[in-house]
C-alpha positions as a Markdown table, in Angstrom:
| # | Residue | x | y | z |
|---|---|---|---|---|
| 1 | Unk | 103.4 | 114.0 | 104.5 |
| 2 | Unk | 102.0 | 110.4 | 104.8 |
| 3 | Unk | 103.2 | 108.0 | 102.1 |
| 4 | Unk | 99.1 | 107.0 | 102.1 |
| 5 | Unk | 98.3 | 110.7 | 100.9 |
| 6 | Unk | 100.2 | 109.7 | 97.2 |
| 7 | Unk | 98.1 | 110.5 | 94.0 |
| 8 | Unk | 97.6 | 106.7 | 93.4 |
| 9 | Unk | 96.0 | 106.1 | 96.7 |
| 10 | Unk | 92.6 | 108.4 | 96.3 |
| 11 | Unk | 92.4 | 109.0 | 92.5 |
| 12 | Unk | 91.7 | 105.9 | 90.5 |
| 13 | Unk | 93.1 | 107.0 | 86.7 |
| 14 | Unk | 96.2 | 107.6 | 88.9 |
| 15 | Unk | 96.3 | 104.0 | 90.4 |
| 16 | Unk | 96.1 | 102.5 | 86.9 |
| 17 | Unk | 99.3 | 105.1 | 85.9 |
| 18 | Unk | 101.2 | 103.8 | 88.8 |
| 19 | Unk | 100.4 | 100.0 | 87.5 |
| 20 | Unk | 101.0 | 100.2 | 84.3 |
| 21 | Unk | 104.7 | 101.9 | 84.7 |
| 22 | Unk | 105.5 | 98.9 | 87.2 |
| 23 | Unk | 103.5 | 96.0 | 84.8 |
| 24 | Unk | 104.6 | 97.6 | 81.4 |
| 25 | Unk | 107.9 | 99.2 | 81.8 |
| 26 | Unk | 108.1 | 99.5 | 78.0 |
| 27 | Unk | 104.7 | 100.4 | 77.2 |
| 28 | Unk | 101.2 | 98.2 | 77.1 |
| 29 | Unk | 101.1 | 94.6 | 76.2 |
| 30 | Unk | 98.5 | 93.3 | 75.1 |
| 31 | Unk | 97.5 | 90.0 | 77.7 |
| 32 | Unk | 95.4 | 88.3 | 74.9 |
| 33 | Unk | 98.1 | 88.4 | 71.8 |
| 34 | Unk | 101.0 | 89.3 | 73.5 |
| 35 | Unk | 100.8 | 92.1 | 70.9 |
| 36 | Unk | 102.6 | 95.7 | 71.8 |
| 37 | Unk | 102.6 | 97.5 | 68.8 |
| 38 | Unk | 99.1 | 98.6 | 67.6 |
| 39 | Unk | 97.6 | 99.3 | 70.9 |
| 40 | Unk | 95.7 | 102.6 | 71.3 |
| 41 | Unk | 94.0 | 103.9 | 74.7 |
| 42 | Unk | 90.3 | 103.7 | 74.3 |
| 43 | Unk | 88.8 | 107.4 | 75.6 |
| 44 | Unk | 85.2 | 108.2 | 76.3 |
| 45 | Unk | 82.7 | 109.1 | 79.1 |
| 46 | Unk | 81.6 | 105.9 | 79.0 |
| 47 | Unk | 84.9 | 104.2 | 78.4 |
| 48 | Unk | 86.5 | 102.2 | 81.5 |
| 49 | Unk | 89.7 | 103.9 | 83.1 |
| 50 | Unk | 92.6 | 102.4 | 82.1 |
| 51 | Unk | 90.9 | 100.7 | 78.7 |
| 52 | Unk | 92.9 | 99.7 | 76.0 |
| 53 | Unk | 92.5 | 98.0 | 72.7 |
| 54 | Unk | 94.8 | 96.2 | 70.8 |
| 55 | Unk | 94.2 | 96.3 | 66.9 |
| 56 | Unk | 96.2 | 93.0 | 66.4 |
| 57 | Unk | 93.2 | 90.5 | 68.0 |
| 58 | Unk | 90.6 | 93.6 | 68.3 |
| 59 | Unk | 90.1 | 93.1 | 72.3 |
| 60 | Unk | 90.2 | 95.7 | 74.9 |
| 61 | Unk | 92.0 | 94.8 | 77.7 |
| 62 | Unk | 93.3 | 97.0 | 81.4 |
| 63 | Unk | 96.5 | 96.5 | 82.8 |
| 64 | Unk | 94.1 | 94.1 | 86.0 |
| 65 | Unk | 93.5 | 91.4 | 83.0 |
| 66 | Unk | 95.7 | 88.6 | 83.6 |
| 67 | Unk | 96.8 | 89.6 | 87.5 |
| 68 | Unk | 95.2 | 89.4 | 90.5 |
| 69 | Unk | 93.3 | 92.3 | 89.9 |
| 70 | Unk | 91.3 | 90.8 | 87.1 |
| 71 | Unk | 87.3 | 90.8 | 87.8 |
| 72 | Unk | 88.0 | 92.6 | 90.9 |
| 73 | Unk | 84.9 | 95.3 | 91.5 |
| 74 | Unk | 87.2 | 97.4 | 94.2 |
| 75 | Unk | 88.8 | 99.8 | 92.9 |
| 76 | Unk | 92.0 | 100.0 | 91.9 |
| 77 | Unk | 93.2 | 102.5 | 94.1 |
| 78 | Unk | 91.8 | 100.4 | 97.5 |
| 79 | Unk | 93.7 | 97.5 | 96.4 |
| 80 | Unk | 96.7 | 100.0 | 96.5 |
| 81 | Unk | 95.9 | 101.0 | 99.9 |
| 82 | Unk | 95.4 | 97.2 | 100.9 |
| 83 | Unk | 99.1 | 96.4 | 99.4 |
| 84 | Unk | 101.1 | 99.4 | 101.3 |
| 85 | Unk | 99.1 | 97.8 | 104.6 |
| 86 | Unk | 100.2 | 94.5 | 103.7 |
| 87 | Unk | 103.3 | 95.5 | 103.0 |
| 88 | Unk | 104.3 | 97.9 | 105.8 |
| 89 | Unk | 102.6 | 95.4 | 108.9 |
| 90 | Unk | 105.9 | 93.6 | 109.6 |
| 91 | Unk | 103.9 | 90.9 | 111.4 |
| 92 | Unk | 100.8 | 91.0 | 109.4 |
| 93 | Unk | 97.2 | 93.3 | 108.8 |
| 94 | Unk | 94.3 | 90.6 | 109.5 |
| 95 | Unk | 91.0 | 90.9 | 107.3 |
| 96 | Unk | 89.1 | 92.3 | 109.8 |
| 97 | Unk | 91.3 | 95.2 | 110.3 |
| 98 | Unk | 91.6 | 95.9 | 106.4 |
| 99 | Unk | 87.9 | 95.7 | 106.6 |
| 100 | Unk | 87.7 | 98.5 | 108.3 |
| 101 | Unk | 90.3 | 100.3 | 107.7 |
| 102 | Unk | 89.3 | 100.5 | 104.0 |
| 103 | Unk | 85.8 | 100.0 | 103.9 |
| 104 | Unk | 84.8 | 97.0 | 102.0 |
| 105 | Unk | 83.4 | 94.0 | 103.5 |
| 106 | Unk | 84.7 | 91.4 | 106.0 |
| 107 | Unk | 84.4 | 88.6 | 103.0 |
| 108 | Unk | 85.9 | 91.3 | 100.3 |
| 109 | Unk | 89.0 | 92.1 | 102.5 |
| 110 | Unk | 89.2 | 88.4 | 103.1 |
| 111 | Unk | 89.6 | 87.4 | 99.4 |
| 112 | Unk | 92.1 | 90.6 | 98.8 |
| 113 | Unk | 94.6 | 89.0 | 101.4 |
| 114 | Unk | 94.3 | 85.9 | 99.8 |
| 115 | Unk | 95.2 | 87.3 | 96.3 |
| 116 | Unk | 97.8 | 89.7 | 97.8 |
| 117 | Unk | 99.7 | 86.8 | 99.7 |
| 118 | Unk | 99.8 | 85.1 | 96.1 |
| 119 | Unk | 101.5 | 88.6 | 94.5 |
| 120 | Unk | 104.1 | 87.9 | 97.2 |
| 121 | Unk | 105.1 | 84.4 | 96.5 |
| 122 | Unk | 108.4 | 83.8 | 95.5 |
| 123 | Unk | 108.9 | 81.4 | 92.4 |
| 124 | Unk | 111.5 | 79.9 | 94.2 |
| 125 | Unk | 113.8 | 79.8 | 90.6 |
| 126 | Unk | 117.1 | 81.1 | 92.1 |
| 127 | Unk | 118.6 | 78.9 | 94.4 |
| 128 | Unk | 119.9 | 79.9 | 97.5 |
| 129 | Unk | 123.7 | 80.4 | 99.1 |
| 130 | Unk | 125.0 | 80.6 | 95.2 |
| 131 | Unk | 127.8 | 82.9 | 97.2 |
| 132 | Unk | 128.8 | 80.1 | 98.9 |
| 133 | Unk | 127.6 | 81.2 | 102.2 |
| 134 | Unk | 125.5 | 79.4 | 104.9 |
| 135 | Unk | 122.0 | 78.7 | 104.0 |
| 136 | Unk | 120.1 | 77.6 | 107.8 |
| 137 | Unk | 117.4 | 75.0 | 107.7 |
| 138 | Unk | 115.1 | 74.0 | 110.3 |
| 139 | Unk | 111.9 | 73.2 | 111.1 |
| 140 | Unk | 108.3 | 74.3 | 113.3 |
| 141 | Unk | 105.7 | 73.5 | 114.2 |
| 142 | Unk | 102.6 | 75.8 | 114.3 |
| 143 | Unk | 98.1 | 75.2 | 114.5 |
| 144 | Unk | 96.7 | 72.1 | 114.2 |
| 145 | Unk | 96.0 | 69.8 | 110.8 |
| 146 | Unk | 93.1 | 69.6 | 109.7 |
| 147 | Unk | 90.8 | 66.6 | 110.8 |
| 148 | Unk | 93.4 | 65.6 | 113.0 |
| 149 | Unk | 91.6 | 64.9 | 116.6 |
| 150 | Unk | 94.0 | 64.7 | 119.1 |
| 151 | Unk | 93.3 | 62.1 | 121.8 |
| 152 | Unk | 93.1 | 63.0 | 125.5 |
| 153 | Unk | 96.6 | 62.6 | 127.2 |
| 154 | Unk | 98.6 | 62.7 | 123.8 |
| 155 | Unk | 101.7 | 64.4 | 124.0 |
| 156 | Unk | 104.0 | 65.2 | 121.1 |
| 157 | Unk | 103.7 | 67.0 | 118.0 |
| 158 | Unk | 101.4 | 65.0 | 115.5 |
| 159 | Unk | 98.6 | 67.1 | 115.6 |
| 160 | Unk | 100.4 | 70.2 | 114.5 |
| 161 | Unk | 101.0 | 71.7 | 111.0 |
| 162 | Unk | 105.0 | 71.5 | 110.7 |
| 163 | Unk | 107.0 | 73.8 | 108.1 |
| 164 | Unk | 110.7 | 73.9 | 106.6 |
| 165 | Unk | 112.4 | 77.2 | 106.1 |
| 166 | Unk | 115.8 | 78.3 | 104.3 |
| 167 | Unk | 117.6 | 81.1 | 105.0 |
| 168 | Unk | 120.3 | 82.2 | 103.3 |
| 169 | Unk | 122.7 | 84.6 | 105.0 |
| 170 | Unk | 124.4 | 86.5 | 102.4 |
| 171 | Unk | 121.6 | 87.6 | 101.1 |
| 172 | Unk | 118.9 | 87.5 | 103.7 |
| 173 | Unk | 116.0 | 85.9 | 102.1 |
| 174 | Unk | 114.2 | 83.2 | 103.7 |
| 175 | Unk | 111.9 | 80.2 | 101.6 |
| 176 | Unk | 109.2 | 78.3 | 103.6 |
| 177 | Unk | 107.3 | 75.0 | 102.6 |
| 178 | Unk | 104.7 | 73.0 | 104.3 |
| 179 | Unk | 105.9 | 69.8 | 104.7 |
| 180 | Unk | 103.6 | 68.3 | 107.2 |
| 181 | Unk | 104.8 | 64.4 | 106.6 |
| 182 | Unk | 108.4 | 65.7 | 107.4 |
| 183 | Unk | 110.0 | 62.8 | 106.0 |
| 184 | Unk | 113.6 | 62.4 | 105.6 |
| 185 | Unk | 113.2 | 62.0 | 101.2 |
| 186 | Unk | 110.5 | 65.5 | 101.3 |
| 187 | Unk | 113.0 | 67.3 | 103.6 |
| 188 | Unk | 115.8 | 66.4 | 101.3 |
| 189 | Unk | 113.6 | 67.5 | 98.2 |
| 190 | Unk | 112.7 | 70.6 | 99.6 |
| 191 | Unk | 116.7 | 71.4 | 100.4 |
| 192 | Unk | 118.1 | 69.8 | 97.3 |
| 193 | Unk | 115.5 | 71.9 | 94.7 |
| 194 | Unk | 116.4 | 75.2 | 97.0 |
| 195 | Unk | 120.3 | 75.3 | 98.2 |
| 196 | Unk | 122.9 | 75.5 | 95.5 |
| 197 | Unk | 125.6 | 72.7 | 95.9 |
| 198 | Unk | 128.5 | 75.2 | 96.8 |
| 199 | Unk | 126.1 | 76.3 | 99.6 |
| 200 | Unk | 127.0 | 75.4 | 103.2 |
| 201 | Unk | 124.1 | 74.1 | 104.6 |
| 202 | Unk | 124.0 | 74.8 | 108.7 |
| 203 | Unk | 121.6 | 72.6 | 110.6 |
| 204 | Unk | 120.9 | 71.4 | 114.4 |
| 205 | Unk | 121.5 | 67.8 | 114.8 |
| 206 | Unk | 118.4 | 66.7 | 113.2 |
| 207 | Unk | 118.8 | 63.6 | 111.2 |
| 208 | Unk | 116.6 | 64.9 | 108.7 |
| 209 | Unk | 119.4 | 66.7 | 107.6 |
| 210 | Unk | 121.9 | 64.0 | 107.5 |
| 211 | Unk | 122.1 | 62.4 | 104.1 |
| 212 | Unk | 121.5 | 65.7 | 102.4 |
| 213 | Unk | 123.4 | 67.2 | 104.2 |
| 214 | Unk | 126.5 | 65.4 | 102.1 |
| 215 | Unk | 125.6 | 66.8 | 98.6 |
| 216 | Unk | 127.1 | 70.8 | 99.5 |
| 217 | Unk | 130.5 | 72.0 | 100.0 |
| 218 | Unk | 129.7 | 71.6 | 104.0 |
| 219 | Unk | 127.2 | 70.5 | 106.2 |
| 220 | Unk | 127.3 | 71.7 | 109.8 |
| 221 | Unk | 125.6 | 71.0 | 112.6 |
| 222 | Unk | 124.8 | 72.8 | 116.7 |
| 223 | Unk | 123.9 | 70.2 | 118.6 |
| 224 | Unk | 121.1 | 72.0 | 120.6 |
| 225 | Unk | 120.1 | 68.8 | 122.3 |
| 226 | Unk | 123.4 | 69.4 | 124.4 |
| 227 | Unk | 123.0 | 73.0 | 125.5 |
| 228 | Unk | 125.2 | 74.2 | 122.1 |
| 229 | Unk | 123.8 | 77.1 | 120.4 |
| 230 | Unk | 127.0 | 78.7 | 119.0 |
| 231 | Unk | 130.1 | 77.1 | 117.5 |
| 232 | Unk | 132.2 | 79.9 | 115.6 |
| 233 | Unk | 129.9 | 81.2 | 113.0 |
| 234 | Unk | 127.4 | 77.9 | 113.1 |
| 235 | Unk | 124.5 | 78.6 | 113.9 |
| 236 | Unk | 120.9 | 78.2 | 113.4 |
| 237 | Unk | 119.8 | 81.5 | 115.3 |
| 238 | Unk | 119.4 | 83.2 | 112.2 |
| 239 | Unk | 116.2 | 80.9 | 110.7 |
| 240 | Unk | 115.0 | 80.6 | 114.4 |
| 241 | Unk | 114.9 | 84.6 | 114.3 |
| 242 | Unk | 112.6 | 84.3 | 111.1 |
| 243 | Unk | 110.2 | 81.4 | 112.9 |
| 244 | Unk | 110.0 | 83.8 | 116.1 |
| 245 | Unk | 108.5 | 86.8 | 113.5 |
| 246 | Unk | 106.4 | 84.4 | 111.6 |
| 247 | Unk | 105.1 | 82.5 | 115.1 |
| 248 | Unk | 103.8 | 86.2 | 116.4 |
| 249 | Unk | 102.1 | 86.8 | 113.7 |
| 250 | Unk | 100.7 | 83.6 | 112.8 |
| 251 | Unk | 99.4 | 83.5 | 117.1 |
| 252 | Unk | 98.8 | 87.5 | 117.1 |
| 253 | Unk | 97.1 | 88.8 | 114.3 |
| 254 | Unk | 95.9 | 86.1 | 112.3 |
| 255 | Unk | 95.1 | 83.4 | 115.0 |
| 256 | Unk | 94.1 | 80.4 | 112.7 |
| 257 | Unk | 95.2 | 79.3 | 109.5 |
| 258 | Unk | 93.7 | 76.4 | 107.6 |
| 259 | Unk | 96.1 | 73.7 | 106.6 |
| 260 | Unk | 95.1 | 74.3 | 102.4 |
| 261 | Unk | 95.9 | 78.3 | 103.5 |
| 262 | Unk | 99.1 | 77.6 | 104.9 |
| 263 | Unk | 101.6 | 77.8 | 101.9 |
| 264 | Unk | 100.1 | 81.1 | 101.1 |
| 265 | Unk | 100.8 | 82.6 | 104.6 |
| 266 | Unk | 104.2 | 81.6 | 104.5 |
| 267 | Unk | 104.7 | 83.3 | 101.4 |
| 268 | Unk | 103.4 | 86.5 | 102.8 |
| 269 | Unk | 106.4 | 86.3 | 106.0 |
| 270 | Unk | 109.0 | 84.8 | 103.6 |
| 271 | Unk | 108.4 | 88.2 | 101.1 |
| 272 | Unk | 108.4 | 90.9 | 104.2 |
| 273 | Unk | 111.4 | 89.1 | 105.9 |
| 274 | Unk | 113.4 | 89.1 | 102.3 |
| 275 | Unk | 112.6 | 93.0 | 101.4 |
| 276 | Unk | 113.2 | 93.9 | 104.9 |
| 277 | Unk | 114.2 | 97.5 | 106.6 |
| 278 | Unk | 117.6 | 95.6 | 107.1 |
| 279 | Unk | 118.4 | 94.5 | 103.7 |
| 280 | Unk | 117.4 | 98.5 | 102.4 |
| 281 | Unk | 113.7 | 98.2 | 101.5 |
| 282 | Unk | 111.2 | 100.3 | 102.5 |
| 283 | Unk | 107.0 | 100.3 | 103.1 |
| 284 | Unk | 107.1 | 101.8 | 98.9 |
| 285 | Unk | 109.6 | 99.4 | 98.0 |
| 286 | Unk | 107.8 | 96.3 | 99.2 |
| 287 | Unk | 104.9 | 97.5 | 97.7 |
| 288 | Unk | 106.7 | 98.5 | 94.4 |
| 289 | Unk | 108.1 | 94.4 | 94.5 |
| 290 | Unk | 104.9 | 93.0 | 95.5 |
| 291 | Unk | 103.5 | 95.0 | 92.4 |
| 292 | Unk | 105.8 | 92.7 | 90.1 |
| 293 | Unk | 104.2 | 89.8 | 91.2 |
| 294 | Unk | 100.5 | 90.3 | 90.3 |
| 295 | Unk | 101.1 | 88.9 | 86.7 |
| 296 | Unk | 99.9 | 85.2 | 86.0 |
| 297 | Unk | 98.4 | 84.9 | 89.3 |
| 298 | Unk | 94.9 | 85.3 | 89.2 |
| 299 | Unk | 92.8 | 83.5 | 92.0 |
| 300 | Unk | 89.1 | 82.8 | 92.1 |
| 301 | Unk | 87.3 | 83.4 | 94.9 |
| 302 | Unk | 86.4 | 79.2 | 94.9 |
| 303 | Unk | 90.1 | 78.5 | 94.4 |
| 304 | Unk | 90.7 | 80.6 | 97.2 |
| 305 | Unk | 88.9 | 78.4 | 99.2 |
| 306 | Unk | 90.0 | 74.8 | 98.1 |
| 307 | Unk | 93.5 | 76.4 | 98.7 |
| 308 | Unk | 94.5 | 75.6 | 94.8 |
């Protein structure tokens, strides 16, 4: 039996029961007061599914208020659908095929990816290589900035968008920022806020890496400029692995990605590479993970496209 023909898929009071146990663990809360004890589920034919009301501050409120659900008109169940896609598409579902794959429009399936990819970003609070381990960082380089115009004959790298990503070997999860000045000092940020100190940080022989590199318990380099790829267990093949998956992807099913749309993109590859097969997470589980991260995180359709 598919995992698509679940209950919570096709019948809507079943997609809010499947919520609510993964937003409310211990029962509803109410997003206006913070209230949880004198909350009663409003009934009714012309009540809302899902509708409750909280006798503390006398509002209704759904478990969608407060998430990125909130003022959605697709039902609860299609944004379901639109998660598990997300979720299971190890390189990524474009808008046009949720579009038709689920039925709503081209701008509407747009707007859900958006607020999907925000469900999936990681808050970045736990540092990485706390065990101690090797924690890769290295740098791409992928589209084009915006408003850059490259001139005819120019060669290098300028006119690309260029991005830092961490990952940590123990535990397998990867953290990407934009960092398209890639300055020594933003570099440095990004790895100092991100890598624990008893980390040991594993690097090619960039010299972005070099004076950060002396705050962990090690900093390691390959020297890829001089055909070394391997020394022992130094590496960076690992976070070039992750680059690869996010490169097809980004080229392959998306195509283009604005520079103000960028951060949210690499939160969707970061989450799918971090809950991967490998690491004992499934299509459900993903989905069951990305369902934790829909609180707080409402996006407007205009913030959507400012990139805020």
């Amino acid at each position: 039996m598919s995992a698509l023909s679940a209950p919570h898929f096709h019948n809507e009071e079943a997609a809010y029961a499947f919520v609510e146990a993964r937003v409310w663990p211990e029962g509803p809360v109410c997003p206006h007061c913070g209230g949880i004890d004198r909350i009663g589920k409003m009934g009714g034919k012309s009540t809302r599914i899902g509708t409750y009301k909280c006798y503390q501050c006398r509002k209704p409120f759904t478990v969608k208020v407060g998430t990125i659900f909130e003022s959605s008109h697709v039902p609860l169940r299609i944004w379901l659908q639109a998660m598990y896609l997300v979720a299971g598409s190890k390189k990524g579902i474009s808008s046009n095929q949720l579009h038709r794959t689920l039925g709503v429009t081209l701008k509407t399936a747009w707007f859900m990816s958006h607020r999907i990819r925000e469900a999936m970003r990681d808050g970045g609070l736990d540092l990485l290589g706390t065990s101690g381990g090797r924690v890769e960082a290295d740098e791409t380089y992928i589209g084009q900035k915006a408003g850059y115009v490259r001139e005819a004959g120019e060669r290098g790298s300028q006119h690309k968008m260029r991005v830092v990503s961490l990952v940590d070997r123990d535990s397998g999860k990867a953290r990407s920022f934009p960092a398209n000045s890639l300055q020594r000092d933003q570099v440095a940020q990004i790895v100092r806020a991100n890598v624990a100190k008893e980390a040991k940080l594993t690097t090619d022989e960039s010299r972005l890496y070099a004076a950060v590199g002396r705050e962990f318990a090690a900093h390691d380099t390959v020297l890829h400029g001089a055909g070394i790829y391997v020394r022992g267990d130094v590496t960076t093949n690992t976070v070039e692995g992750f680059f690869s998956i996010f490169k097809r992807g980004m080229r392959g099913i998306y195509q283009h990605c604005a520079e103000k749309h960028l951060h949210r993109y690499l939160a969707e590859f970061d989450f799918r590479y971090s809950n991967r097969v490998a690491l004992g997470f499934n299509d459900a589980d993903r989905t069951d993970t990305m369902l934790k991260g829909i609180v707080g995180k409402r996006l407007t359709y205009r913030q959507s496209h400012i990139g805020a």
